[in-house]
C-alpha positions in Angstrom: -16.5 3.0 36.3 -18.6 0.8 38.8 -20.6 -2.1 38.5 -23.1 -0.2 40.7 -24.0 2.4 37.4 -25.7 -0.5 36.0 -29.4 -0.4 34.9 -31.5 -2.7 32.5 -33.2 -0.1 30.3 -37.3 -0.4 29.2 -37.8 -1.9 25.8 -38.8 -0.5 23.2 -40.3 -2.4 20.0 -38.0 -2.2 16.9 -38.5 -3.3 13.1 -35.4 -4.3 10.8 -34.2 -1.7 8.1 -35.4 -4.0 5.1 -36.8 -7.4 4.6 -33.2 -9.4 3.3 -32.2 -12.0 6.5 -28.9 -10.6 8.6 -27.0 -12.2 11.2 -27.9 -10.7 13.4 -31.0 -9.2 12.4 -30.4 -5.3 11.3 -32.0 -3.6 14.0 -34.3 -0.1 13.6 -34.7 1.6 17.0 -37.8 3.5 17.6 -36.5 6.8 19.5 -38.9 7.7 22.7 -38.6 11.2 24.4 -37.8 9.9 27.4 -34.1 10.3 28.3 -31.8 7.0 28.4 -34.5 4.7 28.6 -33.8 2.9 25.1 -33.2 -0.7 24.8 -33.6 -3.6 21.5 -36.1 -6.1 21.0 -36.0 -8.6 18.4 -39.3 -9.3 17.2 -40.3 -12.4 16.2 -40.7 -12.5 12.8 -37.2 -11.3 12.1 -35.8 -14.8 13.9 -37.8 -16.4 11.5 -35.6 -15.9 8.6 -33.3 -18.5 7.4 -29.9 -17.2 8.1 -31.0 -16.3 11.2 -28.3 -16.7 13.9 -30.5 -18.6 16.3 -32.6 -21.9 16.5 -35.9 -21.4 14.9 -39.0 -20.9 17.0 -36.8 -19.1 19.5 -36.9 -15.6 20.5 -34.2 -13.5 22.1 -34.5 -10.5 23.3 -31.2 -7.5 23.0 -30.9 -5.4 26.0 -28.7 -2.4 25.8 -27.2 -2.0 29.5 -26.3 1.7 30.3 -23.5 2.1 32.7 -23.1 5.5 32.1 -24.3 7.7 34.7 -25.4 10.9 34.3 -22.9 13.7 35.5 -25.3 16.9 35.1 -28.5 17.3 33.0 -31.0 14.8 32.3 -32.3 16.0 29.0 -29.4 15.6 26.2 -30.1 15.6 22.9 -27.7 12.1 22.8 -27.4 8.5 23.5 -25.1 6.4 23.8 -25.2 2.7 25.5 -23.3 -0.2 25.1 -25.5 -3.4 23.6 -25.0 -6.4 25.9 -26.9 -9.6 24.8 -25.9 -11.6 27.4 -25.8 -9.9 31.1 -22.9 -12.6 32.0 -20.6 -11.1 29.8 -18.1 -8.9 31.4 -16.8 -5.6 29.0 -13.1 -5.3 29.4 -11.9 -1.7 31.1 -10.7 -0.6 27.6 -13.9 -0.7 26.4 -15.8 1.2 29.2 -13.1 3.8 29.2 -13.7 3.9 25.4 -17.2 4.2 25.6 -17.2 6.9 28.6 -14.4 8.9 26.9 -16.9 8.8 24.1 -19.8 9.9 25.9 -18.0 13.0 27.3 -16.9 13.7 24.0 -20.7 13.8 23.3 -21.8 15.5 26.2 -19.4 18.5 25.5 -20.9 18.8 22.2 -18.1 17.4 20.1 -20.0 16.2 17.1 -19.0 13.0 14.9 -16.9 13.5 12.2 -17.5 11.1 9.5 -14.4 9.8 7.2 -14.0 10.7 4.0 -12.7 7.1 3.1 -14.7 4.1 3.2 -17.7 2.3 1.0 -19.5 3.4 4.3 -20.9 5.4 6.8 -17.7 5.6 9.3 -17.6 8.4 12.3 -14.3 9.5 14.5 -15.7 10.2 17.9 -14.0 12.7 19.9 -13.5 13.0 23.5 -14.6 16.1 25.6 -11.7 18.1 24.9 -12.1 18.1 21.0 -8.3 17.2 20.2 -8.3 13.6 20.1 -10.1 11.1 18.6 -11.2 8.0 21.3 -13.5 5.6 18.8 -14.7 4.9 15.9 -18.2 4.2 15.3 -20.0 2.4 12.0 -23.9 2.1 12.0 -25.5 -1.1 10.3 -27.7 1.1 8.3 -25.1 3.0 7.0 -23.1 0.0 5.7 -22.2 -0.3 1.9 -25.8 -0.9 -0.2 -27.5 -0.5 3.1 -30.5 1.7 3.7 -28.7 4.8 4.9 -25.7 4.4 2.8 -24.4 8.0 2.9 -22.1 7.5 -0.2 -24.8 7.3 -2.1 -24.3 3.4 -3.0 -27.7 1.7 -3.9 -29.6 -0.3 -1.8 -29.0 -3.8 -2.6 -31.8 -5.6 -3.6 -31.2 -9.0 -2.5 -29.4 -8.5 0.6 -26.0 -9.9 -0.7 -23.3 -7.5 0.6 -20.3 -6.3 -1.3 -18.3 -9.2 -0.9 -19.3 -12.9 -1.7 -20.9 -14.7 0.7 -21.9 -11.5 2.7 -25.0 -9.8 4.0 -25.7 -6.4 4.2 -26.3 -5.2 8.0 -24.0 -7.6 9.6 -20.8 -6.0 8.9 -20.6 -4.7 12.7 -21.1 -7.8 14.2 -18.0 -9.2 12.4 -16.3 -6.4 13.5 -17.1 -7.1 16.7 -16.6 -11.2 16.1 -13.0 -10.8 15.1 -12.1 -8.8 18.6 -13.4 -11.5 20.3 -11.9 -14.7 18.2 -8.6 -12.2 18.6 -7.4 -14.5 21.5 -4.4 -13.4 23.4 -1.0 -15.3 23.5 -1.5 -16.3 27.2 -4.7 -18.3 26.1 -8.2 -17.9 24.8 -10.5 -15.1 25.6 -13.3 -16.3 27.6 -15.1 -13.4 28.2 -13.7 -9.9 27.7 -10.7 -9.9 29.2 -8.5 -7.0 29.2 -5.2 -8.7 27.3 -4.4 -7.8 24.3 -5.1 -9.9 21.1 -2.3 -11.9 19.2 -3.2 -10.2 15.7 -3.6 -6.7 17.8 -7.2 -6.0 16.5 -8.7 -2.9 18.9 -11.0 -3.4 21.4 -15.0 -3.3 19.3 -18.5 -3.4 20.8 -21.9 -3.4 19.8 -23.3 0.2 20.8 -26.6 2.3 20.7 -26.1 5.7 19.5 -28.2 8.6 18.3 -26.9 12.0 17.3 -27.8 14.4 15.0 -24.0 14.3 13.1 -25.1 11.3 11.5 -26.6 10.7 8.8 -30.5 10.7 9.0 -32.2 11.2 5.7 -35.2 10.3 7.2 -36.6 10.7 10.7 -33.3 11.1 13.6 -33.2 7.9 15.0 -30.6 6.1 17.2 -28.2 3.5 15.4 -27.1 0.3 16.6 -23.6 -0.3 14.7 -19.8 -1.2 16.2 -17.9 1.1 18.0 -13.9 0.4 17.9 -11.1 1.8 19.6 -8.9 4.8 18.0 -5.7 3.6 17.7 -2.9 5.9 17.5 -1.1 5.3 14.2 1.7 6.6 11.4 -0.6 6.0 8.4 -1.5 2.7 7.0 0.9 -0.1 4.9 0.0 2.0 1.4 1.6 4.4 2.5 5.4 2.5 3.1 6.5 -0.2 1.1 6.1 -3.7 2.5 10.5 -4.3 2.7 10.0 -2.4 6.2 7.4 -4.9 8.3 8.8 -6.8 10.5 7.9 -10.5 9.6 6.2 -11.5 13.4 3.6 -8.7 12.5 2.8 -10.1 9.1 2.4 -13.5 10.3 0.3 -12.3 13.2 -2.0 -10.9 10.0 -2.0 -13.7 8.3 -3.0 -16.3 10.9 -6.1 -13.3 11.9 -7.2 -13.2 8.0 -6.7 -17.3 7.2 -9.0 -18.2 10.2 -11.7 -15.7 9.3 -11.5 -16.0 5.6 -11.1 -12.3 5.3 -12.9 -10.9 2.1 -11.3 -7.6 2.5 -7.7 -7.7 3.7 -5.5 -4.7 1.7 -2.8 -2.4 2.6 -5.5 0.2 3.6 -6.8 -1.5 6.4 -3.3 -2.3 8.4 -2.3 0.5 10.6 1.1 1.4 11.3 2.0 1.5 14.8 4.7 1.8 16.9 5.6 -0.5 20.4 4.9 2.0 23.1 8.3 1.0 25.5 10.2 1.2 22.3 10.4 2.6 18.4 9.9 -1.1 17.0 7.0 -0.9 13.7 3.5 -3.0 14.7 0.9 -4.0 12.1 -2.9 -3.1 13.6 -5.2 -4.6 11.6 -9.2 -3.3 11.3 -12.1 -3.3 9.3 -13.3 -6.8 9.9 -16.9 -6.5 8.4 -16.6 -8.6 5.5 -15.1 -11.7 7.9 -16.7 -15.2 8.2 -18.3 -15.2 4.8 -20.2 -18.4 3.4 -18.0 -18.9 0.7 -13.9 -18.6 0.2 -14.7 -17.2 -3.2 -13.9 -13.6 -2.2 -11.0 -14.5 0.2 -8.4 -11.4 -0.4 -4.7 -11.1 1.1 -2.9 -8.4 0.4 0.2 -9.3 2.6 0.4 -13.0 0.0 2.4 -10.7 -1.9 4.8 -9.1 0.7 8.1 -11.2 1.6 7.5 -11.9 4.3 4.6 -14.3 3.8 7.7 -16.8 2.4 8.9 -17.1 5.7 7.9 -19.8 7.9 6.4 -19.5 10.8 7.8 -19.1 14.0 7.8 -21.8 17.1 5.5 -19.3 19.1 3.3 -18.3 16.4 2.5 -22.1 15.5 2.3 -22.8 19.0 -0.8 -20.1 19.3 -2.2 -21.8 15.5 -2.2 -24.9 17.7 -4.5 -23.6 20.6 -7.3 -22.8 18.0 -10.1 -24.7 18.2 -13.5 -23.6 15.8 -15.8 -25.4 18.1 -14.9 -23.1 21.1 -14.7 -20.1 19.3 -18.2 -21.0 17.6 -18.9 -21.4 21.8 -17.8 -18.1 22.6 -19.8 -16.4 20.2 -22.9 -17.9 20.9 -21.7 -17.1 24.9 -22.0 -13.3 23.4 -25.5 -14.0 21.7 -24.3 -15.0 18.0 -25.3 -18.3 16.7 -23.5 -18.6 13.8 -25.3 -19.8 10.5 -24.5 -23.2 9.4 -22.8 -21.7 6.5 -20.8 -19.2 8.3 -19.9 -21.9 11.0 -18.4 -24.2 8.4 -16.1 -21.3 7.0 -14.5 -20.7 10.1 -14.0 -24.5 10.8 -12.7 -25.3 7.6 -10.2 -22.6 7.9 -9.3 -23.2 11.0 -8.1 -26.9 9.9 -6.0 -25.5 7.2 -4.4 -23.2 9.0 -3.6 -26.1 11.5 -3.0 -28.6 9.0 -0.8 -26.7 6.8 1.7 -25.9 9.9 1.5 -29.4 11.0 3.4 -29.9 7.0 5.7 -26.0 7.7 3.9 -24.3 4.8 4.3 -20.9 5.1 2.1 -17.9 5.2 1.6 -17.5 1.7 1.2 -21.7 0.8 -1.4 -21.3 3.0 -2.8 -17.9 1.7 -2.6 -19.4 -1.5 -4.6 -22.0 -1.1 -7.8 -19.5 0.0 -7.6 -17.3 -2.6 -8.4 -17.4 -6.3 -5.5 -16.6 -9.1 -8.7 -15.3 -10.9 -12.1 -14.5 -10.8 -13.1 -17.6 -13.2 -10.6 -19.8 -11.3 -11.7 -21.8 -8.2 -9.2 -21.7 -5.6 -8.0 -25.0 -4.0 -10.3 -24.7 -0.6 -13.4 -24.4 -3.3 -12.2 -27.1 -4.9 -11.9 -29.0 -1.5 -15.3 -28.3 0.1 -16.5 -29.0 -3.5 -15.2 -31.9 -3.7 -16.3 -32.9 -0.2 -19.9 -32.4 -1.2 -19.8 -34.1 -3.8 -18.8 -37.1 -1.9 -21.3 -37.3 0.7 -24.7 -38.1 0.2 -27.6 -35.3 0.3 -28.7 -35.1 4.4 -25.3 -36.3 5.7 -24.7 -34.6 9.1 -22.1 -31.6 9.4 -19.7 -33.4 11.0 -19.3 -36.1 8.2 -19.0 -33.7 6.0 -16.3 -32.1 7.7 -14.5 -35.2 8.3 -14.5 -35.0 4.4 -13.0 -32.1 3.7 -10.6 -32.8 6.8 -9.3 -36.4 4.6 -9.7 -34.5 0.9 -7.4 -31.8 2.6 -5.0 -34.1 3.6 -4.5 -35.7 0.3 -3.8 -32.4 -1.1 -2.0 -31.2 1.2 0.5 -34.0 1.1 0.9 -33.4 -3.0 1.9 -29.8 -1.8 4.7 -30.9 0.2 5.4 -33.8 -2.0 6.1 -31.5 -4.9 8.0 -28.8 -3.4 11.4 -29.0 -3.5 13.7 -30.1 -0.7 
């Protein structure tokens, strides 16, 4: 569709879901009567809080963009909009025809069907015909211990999600983080360019919907939440022993889940695809909400355990490792209206040098896995023991970057004993 659809829509005032700080904040949309005229503003007091995603005494405003135009009626008893932050941003095609296959979906009267899996609130979205799903769409309130849980978890009292070093309410923006750090082979995604990710993860935006096939224990309001891509698949990797995956996929994984510190990688969340020229098996990974923690104490890899992770990498794959660079991708996000916290910032640069490091020494996948994730749960894993040991070394006020440079030497060191014990 057009640029020419575009409109900036009236704001109207919102309040978050609960006190506990989010990145970004969890935002409550006040419905009107008035038909697609919604849009988000933050108000002031919710930048205030201190894992806030922007600078303090600064206030920015959301703006949901509707390019959608209306085909018939006026009046619908819907909405749906895609949530742009930042007007310079350009939506890749993928994602508008997602979002307008959704709408017609919608518009027929093809109601959300939510999933019977999940810790949350998770809806297939059909498109106009009724046979095929097109998206899938997870509202912030209805995350895990959120407000609107509809599984019936409780509402977590002190905003802590279910993972370590997680919050409540921001699973959909690290949905929508790891499709845009999801750089493609042919070089890093600026804006929302239409190529395909190296680790394959399905086009995700921010989205403003409201429909009654939600879950609204309270009064029907519209949700702000991640909408992702339907991807056709053959089940997910419980369902098929590891034995089968061909080891480029794996890696591809791997390198996705070590630079994001993925608190929730198991067999359950890789689809099973197949290349559409040919019959060749392809790993889609999703469900990225529990991604750039701000701790590696919950760092989970299922695929450390599958063969594959033994092999070394290949020459393309380190070649891509090598184009990473936290700084820009801390850029990018920030281009899309997501400051980072401090905390969350330092997770994805500190994996981001191991990951680089440890191919610079060969390790393979699962040396590198390894190192991220804990043998058990009173057992530190070697990164803790790094960024631990890097604070202890610096003195209390010392910038970030010194304290990076830390890690970066304490990493070496133990790096080196790595390869200096292994066997020839």
């Amino acid at each position: 569709m057009s640029s020419a659809g575009v409109k900036t829509l009236s704001p109207v005032p919102i309040e978050p879901f609960h006190n506990t700080p989010s990145w970004p904040p969890c935002l409550h949309v006040k419905v009107q009567r008035r038909p697609l005229e919604l849009s988000i503003v933050a108000t002031a007091s919710s930048y205030e809080e201190k894992n806030d995603v922007g600078k303090e005494g600064t206030i920015r405003k959301y703006d949901a963009i509707q390019r959608v135009v209306p085909r018939k009626r006026t009046d619908r008893d819907f909405i749906l909009e895609p949530v742009i932050v930042n007007p310079k941003v350009e939506l890749a095609s993928a994602i508008w025809d997602m979002i307008n296959s959704t709408y017609d979906g919608l518009d027929r009267g093809k109601y959300p069907i939510r999933s019977a899996e999940g810790t949350g609130g998770a809806y297939f979205m059909l498109d106009l015909t009724g046979q095929k799903y097109v998206s899938v769409f997870k509202p912030i309130d209805e995350e895990p211990l959120a407000v609107n849980n509809p599984r019936g978890l409780p509402l977590s009292l002190d905003g802590e999600g279910l993972k370590k070093g997680t919050r409540v309410g921001q699973g959909a923006f690290r949905e929508v983080a790891a499709y845009i750090l999801d750089h493609p082979m042919s070089g890093r995604r600026s804006l929302f360019g239409d190529g395909k990710g190296f680790a394959g993860v399905p086009p995700t935006f921010m989205v403003k919907c409201l429909h009654k096939g939600f879950y609204h224990p309270g009064d029907l309001t519209a949700k702000i939440g991640s909408m992702q891509m339907f991807v056709e698949n053959n089940g997910s990797c419980e369902d098929m022993g590891p034995g089968a995956f061909p080891v480029k996929e794996v890696h591809k994984i791997s390198v996705l889940d070590i630079r994001l510190a993925n608190a929730d990688r198991h067999a359950g969340n890789i689809l099973l695809g197949t290349e559409e020229d040919n019959d060749h098996t392809i790993l889609i990974p999703i469900d990225h909400g529990y991604c750039l923690p701000t701790s590696f104490e919950d760092c989970t890899f299922e695929w450390l355990y599958w063969p594959q992770a033994r092999q070394p990498y290949s020459a393309e794959t380190v070649e891509y490792i090598n184009s990473l660079d936290a700084e820009e991708d801390i850029a990018l996000l920030k281009f899309h209206g997501w400051d980072l916290p401090t905390e969350c910032a330092r997770t994805l640069q500190i994996s981001t040098m191991l990951l680089k490091k440890g191919v610079a020494r060969k390790l393979t996948p699962f040396t590198i896995g390894s190192i991220m994730c804990r043998e058990s749960l009173s057992k530190e894993s070697m990164i803790e023991e790094i960024v631990q040991a890097a604070m202890d070394s610096v003195l209390p006020g010392t910038s970030e970057a010194t304290f990076l440079d830390s890690v970066s030497e304490i990493m070496d060191r133990r790096l080196d004993e790595i390869v200096s014990s292994s066997p020839l």
